[in-house]
C-alpha positions in Angstrom: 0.0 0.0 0.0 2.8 2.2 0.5 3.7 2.0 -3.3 0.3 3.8 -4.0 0.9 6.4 -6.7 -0.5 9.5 -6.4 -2.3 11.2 -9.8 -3.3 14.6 -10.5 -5.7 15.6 -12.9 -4.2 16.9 -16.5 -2.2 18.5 -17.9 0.5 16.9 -17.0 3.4 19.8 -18.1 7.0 19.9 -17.2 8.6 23.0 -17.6 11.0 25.3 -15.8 9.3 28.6 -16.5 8.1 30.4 -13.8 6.4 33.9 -13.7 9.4 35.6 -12.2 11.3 34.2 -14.9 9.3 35.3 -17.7 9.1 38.8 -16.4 12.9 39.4 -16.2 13.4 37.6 -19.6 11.3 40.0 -21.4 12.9 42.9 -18.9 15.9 41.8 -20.5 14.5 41.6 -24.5 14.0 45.3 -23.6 17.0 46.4 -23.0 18.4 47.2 -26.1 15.3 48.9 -27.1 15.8 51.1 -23.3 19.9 52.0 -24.0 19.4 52.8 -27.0 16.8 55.6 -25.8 19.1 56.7 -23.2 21.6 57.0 -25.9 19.3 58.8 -28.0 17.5 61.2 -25.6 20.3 61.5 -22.9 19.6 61.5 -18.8 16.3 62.8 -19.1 15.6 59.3 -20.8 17.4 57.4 -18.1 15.5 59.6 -15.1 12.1 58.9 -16.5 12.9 55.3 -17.1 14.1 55.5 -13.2 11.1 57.1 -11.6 8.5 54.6 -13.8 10.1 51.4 -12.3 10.5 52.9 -8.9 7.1 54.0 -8.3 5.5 50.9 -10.0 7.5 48.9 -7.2 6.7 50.8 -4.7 2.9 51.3 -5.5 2.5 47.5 -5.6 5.0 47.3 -2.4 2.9 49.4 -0.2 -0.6 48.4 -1.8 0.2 44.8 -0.9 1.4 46.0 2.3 -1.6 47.5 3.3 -4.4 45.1 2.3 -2.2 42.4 3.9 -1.5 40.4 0.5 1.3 38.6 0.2 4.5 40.5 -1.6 5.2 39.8 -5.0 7.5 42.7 -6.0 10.5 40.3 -6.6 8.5 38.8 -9.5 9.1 41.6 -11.6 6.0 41.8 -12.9 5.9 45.8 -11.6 9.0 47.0 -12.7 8.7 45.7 -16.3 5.2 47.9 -16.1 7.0 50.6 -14.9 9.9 49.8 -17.9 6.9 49.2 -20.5 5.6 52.6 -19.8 8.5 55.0 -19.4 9.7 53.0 -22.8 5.9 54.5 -24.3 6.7 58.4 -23.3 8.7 61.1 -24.5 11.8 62.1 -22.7 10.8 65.1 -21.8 7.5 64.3 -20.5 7.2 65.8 -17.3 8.4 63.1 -14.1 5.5 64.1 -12.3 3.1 63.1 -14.7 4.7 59.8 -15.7 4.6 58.9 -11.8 0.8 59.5 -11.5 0.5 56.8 -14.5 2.6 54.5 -13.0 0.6 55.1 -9.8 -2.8 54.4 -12.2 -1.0 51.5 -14.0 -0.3 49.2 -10.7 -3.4 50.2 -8.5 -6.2 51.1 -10.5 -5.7 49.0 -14.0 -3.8 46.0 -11.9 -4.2 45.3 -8.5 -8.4 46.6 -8.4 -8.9 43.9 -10.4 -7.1 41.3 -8.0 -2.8 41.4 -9.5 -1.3 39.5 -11.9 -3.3 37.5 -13.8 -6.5 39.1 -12.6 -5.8 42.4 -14.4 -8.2 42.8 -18.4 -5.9 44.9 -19.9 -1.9 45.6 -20.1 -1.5 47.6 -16.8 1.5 49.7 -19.0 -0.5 50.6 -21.9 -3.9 51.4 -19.9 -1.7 54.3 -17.4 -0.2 55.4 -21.2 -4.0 56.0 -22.4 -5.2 57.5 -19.2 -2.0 60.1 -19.5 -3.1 60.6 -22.9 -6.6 61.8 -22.0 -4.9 64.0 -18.8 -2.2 65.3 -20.4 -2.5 65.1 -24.2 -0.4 67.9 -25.3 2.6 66.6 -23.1 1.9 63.3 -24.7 2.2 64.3 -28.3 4.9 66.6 -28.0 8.3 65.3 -29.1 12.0 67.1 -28.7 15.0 65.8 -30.8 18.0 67.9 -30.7 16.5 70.2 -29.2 13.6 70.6 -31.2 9.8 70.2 -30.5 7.9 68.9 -33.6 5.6 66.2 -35.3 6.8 62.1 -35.7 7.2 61.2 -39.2 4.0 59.5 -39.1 2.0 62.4 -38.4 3.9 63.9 -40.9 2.8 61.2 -43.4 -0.4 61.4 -42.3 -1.0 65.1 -42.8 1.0 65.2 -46.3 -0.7 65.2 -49.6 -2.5 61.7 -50.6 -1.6 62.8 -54.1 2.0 63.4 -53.4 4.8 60.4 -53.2 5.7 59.3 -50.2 9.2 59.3 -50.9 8.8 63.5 -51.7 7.0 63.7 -48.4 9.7 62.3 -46.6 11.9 64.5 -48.2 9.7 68.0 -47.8 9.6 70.3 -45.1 12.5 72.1 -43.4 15.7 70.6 -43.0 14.4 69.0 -39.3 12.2 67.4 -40.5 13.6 66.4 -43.6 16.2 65.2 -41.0 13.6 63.6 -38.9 11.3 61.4 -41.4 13.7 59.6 -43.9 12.8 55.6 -43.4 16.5 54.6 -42.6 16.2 57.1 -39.8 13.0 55.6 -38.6 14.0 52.3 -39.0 17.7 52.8 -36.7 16.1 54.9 -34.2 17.8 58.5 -35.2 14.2 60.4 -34.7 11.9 62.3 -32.1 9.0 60.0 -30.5 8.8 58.4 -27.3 11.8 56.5 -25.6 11.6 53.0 -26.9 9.5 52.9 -29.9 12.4 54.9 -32.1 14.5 52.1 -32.8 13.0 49.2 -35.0 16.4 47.0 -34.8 16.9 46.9 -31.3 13.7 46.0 -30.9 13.9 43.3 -32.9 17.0 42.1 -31.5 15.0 42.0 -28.0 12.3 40.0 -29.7 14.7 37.6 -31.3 15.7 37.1 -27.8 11.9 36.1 -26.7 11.5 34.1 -29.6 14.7 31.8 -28.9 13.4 31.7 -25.5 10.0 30.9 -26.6 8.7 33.3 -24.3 6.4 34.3 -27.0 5.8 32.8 -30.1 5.5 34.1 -33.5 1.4 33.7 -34.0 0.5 37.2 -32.4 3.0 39.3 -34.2 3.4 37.8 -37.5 -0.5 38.1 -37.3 -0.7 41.0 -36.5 1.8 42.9 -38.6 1.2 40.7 -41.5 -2.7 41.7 -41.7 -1.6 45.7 -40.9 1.2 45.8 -43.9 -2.0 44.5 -45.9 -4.9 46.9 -44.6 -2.3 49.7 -45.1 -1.3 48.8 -48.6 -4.9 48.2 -49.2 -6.4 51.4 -47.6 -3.5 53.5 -47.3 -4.6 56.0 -50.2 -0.9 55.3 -51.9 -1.2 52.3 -54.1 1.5 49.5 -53.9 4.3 51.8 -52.0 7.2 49.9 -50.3 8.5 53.4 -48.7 5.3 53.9 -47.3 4.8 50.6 -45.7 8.3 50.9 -44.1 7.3 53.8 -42.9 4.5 52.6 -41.4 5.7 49.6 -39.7 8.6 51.5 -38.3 7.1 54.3 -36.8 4.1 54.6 -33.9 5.3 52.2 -32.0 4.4 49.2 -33.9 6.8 46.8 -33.4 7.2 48.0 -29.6 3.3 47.0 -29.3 3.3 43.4 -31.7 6.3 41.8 -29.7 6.1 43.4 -26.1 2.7 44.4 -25.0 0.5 42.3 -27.7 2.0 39.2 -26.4 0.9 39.6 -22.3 0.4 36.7 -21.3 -2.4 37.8 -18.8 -4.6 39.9 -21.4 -4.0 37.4 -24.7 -5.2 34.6 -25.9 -3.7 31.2 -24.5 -4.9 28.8 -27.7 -3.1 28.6 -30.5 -6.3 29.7 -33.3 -6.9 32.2 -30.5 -3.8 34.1 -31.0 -4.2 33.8 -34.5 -7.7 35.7 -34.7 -5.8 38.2 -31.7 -3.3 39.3 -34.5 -5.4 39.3 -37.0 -7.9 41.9 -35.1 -5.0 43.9 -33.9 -3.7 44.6 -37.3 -7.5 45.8 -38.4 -8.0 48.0 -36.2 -4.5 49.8 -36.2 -5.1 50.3 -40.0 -8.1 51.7 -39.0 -7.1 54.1 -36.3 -4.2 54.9 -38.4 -5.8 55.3 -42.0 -9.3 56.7 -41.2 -8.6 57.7 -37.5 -7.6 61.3 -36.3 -4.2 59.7 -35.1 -1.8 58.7 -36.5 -1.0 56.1 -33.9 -3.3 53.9 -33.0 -1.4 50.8 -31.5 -2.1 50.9 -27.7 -5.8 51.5 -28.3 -6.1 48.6 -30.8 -4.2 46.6 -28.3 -6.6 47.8 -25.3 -9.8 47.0 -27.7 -8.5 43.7 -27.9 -7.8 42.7 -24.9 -11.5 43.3 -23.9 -12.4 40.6 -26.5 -10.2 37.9 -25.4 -12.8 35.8 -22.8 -14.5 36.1 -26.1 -12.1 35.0 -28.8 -10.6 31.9 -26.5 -14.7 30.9 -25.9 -14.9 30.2 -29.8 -11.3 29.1 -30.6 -11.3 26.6 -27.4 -10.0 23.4 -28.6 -12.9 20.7 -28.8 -12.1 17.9 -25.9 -10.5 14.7 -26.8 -13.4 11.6 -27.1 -16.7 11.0 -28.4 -18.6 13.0 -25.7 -16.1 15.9 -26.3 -16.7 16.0 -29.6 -20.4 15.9 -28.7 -20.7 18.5 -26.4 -18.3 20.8 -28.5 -20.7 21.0 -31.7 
């Protein structure tokens, strides 16, 4: 009797992973994406970057504290919010404001809705849309050397539908001439917010996630796959390669499709179910960014989204092995 085996009900998974681990991995993707800001923006950068982690820590730290939960802080699950977000502002958006958000981000958007894993939406990219209702002139103003002025893609966006993009690019005053060529966009050399800038070091931190299989490739692929199509589609400029790049380098894009679209908490878990999540993501960034005021549009597609995924993983659950599964899933 001694021998007795004990059994558990499936799945039955093996696997080394742990949320702590996860968190500091995709900390660690991002770090290319932060130096390079720091590099590119200077201390203010760095500061910013300082005071979002702190105060996400601490908000969670003394929240915790206070409602007698236990302490999770050491997961890292708050400081890569507190990363996330400082990575989605300017430099030079004011410290005050950016600690209110991170305030928001960990107590109103993640721990009112009972911490990790409770929480409907990216805790990072809700405080970024709450600071962009409060304080929307500080969050669309952007300084690069020194001067204040528009991202390339709102530069696109506003230029003549009849002109080429390549001569829009290379219009204006020599700043922004400076400030919208797609080599520029795509190494980081421009004005917008600390961590979107540079397309290759984001890419490099993605690689990273990928090897790692943190994430896999279903959400972005997805989702930038279906955008490069709605915007070649609907973009008012025919068949233009310049214009694509353009889009998929600037606005955040690639910041949103391989750090904040794959959450774990607020995405689908089956594999159609990310599928369909990508798919919808890349829809409704066309749309915000084609036919929309903005011309953004990522972490408000991304929010959108993750309000319909209970809904997405209801129809994409997979149907249960057996007759009776089969069955009952018809």
């Amino acid at each position: 009797m001694s021998n007795l085996l004990n059994i558990s009900s499936s799945p039955h998974v093996r696997d080394k992973s742990s949320t702590k681990s996860i968190m500091w991995d995709v900390f660690l993707a991002l770090m290319p994406a932060t130096i390079f800001g720091i590099y590119n923006f200077g201390y203010k950068a760095a500061v910013l970057i300082v005071a979002c982690i702190a105060t996400c820590v601490l908000s969670e730290y003394i929240w915790q504290k206070a409602m007698k939960q236990p302490l999770t802080v050491s997961d890292g699950s708050a400081a890569l919010t507190g990363l996330l977000l400082a990575l989605n502002l300017s430099a030079t958006f004011p410290v005050w404001m950016a600690i209110i958000g991170s305030v928001f981000a960990i107590i109103i958007v993640k721990q009112l809705f009972g911490g990790l894993g409770q929480n409907f939406m990216n805790p990072a990219l809700g405080a970024r849309c709450f600071l962009m209702i409060s304080f929307a002139g500080k969050m669309t103003s952007f300084t690069y050397d020194g001067i204040t002025g528009a991202t390339p893609l709102a530069i696109i966006k506003n230029g003549d539908k009849a002109q080429g993009i390549a001569d829009i690019l290379a219009s204006g005053d020599g700043t922004t001439q400076a400030a919208t060529s797609v080599l520029k966009m795509f190494l980081g050399t421009i004005g917008g917010t600390i961590g979107e800038t540079s397309v290759i070091a984001i890419l490099i931190g993605a690689a990273y996630l990928l090897i790692r299989k943190v994430i896999t490739w279903r959400i972005p692929v997805c989702y930038i796959g279906v955008f490069s199509i709605f915007v070649l589609l609907f973009g008012g400029r025919g068949f233009d390669i310049t214009y694509l790049a353009a889009e998929l380098c600037g606005g955040g894009l690639m910041l949103g499709a391989f750090f904040m679209a794959t959450d774990y908490v607020t995405s689908p878990i089956t594999p159609k179910g990310q599928i369909v999540f990508g798919i919808l993501l890349g829809i409704l960034t066309g749309i915000f960014r084609v036919f929309g005021a903005s011309a953004e549009g990522v972490s408000y597609a991304i929010i959108i989204c993750n309000l319909l995924v209970p809904l997405i993983e209801k129809i994409t659950i997979p149907v249960p092995f057996g007759k009776e599964g089969i069955k009952d899933g018809k």
